[in-house]
N, C-alpha and C positions, 0 to 999 in steps of 0.2 A: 504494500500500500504506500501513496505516495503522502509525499507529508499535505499536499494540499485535500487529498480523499480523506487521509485522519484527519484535516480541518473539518471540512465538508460532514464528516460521522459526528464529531464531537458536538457540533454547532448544534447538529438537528438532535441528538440526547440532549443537549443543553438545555435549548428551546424546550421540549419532551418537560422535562427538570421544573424548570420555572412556572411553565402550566400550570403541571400539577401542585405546583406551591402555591401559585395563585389561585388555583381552584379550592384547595383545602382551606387557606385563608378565606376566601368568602362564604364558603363554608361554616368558619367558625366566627364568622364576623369578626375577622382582624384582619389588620392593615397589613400589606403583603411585605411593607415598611422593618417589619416589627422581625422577621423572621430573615437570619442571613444562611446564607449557602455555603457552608464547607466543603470544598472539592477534595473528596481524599485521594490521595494517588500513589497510595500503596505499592510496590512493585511496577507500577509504570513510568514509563523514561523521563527526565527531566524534559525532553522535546517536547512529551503529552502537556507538560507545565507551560511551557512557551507558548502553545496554541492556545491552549486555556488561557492564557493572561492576555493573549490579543482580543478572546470572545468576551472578554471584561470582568472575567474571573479574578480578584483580588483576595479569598480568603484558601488556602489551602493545607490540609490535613494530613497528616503521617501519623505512622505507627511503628516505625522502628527509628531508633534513635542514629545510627551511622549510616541507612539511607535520608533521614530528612536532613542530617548534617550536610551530608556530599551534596544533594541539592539545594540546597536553602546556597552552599558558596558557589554552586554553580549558577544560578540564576538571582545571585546579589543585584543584576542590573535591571532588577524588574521592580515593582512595585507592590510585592507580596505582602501577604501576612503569615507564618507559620503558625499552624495549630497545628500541636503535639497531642494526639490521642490515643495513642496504646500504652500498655501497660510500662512503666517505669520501675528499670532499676534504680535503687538507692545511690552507688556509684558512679551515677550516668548523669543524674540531675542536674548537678552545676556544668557540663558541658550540656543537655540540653537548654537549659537556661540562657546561652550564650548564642542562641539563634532563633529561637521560640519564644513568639510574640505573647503566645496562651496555651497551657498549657491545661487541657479537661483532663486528667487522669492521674491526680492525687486523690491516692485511697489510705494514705496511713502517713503515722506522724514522722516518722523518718527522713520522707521524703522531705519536708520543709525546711531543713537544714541547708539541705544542696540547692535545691532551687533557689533560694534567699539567697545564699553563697555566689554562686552562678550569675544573677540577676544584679547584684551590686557590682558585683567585678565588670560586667557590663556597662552598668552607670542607666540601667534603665529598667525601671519595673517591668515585671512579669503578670498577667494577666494568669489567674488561676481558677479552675472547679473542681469542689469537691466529686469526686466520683462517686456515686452509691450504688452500692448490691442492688438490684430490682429478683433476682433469683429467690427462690421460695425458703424459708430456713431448715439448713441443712444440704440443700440443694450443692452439687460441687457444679457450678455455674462459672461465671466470669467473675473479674476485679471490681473490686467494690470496695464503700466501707461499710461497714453496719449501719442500719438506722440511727442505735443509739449511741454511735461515738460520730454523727458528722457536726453535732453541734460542736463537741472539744475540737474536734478537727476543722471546721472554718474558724472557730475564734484563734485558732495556733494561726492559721496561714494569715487572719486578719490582722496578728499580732507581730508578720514577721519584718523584717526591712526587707524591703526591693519585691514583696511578694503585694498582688491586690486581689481581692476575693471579690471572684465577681458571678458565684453563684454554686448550681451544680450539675452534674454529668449523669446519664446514666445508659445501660443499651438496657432493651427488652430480654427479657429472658426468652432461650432457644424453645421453642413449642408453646409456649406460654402465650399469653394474652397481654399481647402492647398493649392495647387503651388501657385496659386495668394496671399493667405496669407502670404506665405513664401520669396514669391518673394519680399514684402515691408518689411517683418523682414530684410532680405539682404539689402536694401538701409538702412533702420532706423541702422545699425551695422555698413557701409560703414561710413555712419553718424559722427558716435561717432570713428571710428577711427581714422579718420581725426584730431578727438582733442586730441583724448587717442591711440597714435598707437598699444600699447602693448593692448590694450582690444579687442581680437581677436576672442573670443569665441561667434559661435551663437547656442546658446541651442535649439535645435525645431526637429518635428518629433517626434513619436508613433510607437505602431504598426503599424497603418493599414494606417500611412501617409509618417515613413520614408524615403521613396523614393523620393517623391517631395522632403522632406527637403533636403534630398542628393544634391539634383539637384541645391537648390539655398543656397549652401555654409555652410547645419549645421555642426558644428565640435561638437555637445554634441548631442547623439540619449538615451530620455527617455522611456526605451522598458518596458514593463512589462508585459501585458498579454501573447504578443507572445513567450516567455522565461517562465512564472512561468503557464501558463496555466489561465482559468477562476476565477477570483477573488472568493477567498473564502465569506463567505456572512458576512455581516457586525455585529459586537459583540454590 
């Protein structure tokens, strides 16, 4: 495929993308405003990045911390934003912090050391959310943190230098029920803003879940395969 045909695919996914945003926002009677697009691009070539940034794509998502390094200095001359959203090593943090504009994927108090560390040595805040379990209890599921430790867990990261709380994360649980999943991220986020006003952001919703998330107040959509097509296979 030539690089103008992957233009030409991604544009019309893109288009595809947006629709369906706008249609779930009128949906839920929100402003389509209110709700921004994370392009994850996991395993796809920094070139996918470059297309994307010409189609007006300005927020973009990774999941592993030495692919979104290599890209984020490969496409310094762009006008990006990095969101960092998989799971974080402890070790890793303050070099994530060093190129990662926000970071949705703090689930434990560990990690606040390094990203704070990371993020001063920069000279520029870090944009953070707490990650929460949505998985049933017991369930061996995804990264998360407990319901009952995200409050100690945003008042650490609201307490920390170079760190700003600006909300929280969560994915649906595999076979499970998004809306309902989504529906308790919305109270767990009501939660916390209660303590932390300014921490507004609920990161949640996929592809193929968007919609519910629309529904129960996500303002961060981590879209990826719907936009870059089937994930390439793993190196």
């Amino acid at each position: 495929m030539t690089s103008e045909e992957r233009r030409e695919e991604l544009a019309t996914r893109l288009d595809d993308v947006r629709r369906r945003i706008a249609e779930a926002c009128a949906a839920a009677d929100r402003d389509v405003e209110e709700v921004m697009l994370v392009v994850v691009t996991k395993f796809f070539p920094a070139s996918d990045v470059r297309l994307l940034a010409g189609l007006g794509v300005r927020d973009v998502g990774e999941n592993r911390h030495q692919e979104a390094q290599a890209k984020a200095e490969e496409l310094a001359d762009l006008d990006l934003s990095w969101h960092f959203i998989g799971g974080l090593q402890s070790n890793k943090a303050a070099a994530v912090a060093t190129y990662a504009d926000a970071v949705h994927s703090l689930d434990r108090p560990k990690l606040v050391t390094g990203l704070g560390r990371g993020a001063t040595e920069r000279g520029r805040d870090l944009d953070v959310l707490v990650q929460v379990s949505l998985d049933p209890p017991g369930a061996e599921g995804r990264a998360g943190a407990d319901e009952a430790d995200v409050a100690a867990l945003a008042e650490r990261v609201a307490q920390a230098d170079g760190l700003v709380l600006r909300g929280v994360m969560g994915v649906a649980p595999l076979g499970g029920d998004a809306g309902q999943a989504f529906e308790g991220l919305a109270r767990i986020a009501a939660d916390v803003r209660r303590e932390h006003p300014s921490a507004t952001w609920i990161s949640a919703g996929m592809s193929g879940d968007l919609d519910q998330a629309i529904r129960h107040g996500a303002t961060h959509l981590r879209i990826g395969s719907a936009v870059l097509g089937p994930r390439p296979t793993v190196k």
